[in-house]
C-alpha positions as CSV (number, residue, x, y, z in Angstrom):
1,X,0.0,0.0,0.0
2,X,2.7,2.4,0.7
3,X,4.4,1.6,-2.3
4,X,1.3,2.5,-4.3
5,X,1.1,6.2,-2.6
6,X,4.6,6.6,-3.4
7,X,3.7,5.5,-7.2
8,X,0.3,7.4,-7.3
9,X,0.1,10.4,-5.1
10,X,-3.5,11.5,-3.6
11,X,-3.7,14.5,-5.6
12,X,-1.1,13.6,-8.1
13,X,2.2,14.0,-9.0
14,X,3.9,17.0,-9.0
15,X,3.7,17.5,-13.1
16,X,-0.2,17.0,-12.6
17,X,-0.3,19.4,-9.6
18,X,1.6,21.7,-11.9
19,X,-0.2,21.5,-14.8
20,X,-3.1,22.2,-12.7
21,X,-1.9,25.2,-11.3
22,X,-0.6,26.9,-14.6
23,X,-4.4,25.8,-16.0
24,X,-6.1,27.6,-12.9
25,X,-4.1,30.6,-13.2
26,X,-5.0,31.0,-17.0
27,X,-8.4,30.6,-16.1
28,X,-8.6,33.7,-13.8
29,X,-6.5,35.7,-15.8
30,X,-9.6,34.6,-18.1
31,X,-11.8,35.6,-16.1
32,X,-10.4,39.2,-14.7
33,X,-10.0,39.7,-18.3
34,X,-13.8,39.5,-18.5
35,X,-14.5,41.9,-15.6
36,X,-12.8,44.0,-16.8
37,X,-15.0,44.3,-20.0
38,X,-18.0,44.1,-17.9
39,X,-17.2,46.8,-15.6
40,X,-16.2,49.3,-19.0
41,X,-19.5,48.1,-20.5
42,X,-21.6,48.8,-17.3
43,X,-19.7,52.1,-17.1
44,X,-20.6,53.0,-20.4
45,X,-24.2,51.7,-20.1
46,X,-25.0,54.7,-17.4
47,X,-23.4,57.7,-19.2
48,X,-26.2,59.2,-21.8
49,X,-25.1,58.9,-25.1
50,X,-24.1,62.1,-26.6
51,X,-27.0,61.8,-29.2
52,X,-30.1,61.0,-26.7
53,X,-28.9,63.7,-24.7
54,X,-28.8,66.0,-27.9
55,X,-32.3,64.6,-29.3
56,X,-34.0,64.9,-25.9
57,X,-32.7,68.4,-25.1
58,X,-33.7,69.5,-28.7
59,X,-37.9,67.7,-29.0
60,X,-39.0,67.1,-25.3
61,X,-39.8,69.6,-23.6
62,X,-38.5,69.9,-19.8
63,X,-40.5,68.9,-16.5
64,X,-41.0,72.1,-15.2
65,X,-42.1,74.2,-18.1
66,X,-43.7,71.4,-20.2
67,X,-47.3,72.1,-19.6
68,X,-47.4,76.0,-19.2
69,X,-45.5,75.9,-22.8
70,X,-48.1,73.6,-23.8
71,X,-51.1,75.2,-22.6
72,X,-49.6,78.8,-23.6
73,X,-49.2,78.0,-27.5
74,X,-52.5,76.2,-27.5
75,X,-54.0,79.0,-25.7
76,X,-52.1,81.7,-28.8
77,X,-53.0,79.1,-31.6
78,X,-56.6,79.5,-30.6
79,X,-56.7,83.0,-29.8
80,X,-55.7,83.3,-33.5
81,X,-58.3,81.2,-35.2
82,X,-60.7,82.5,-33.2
83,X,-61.6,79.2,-31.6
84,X,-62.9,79.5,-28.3
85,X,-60.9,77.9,-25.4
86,X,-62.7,75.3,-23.0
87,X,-61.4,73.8,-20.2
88,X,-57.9,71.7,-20.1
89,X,-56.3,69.3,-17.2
90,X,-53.4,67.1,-17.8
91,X,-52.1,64.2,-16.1
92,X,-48.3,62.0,-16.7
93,X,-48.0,58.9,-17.2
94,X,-45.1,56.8,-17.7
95,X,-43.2,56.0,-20.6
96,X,-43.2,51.7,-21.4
97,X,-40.0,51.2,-21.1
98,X,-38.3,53.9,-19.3
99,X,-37.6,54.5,-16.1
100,X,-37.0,58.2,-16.4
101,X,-39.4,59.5,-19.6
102,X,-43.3,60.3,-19.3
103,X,-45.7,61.4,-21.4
């Protein structure tokens, strides 16, 4: 019996152990390599493309201002066609979707 462990380690010989070792390290440099790529992708996931931010800024109108702005040019339009003005309420809802967009 103690001849066999001599012959065939538990755990291997030192070539296997080695092997092992130089596999395991490769696999978390592997695997760093991937965080690393998913940390740049999740940091780049929360910065506003330069384009939405230009295409919001440019056709929706902000928060604050939205419905007097609204409710102003309809108001003007009217005024100018002569139509007569009736009552007008407004209400937000949310945009499918998005956490931060309403309509």
């Amino acid at each position: 019996m103690a001849a066999g462990l001599v012959m065939w380690p538990i755990g291997g010989s030192a070539e296997d152990l080695e092997r092992e070792r130089v596999r395991l390290l490769e696999q978390v440099r592997k695997q760093q390599v991937t965080l690393e790529r998913s940390r740049q992708n999740a940091a780049a996931s929360k910065k506003p493309a330069p384009k939405a931010t230009v295409f919001l800024s440019e056709y929706f109108l902000t928060p604050r201002t939205a419905y007097s702005t609204l409710i102003s040019e309809l108001l003007d339009a009217a005024a100018k066609t002569k139509i007569q003005a009736k009552e007008h309420a407004y209400s937000v809802e949310g945009v499918e979707g998005s956490d931060t967009a309403s309509t």
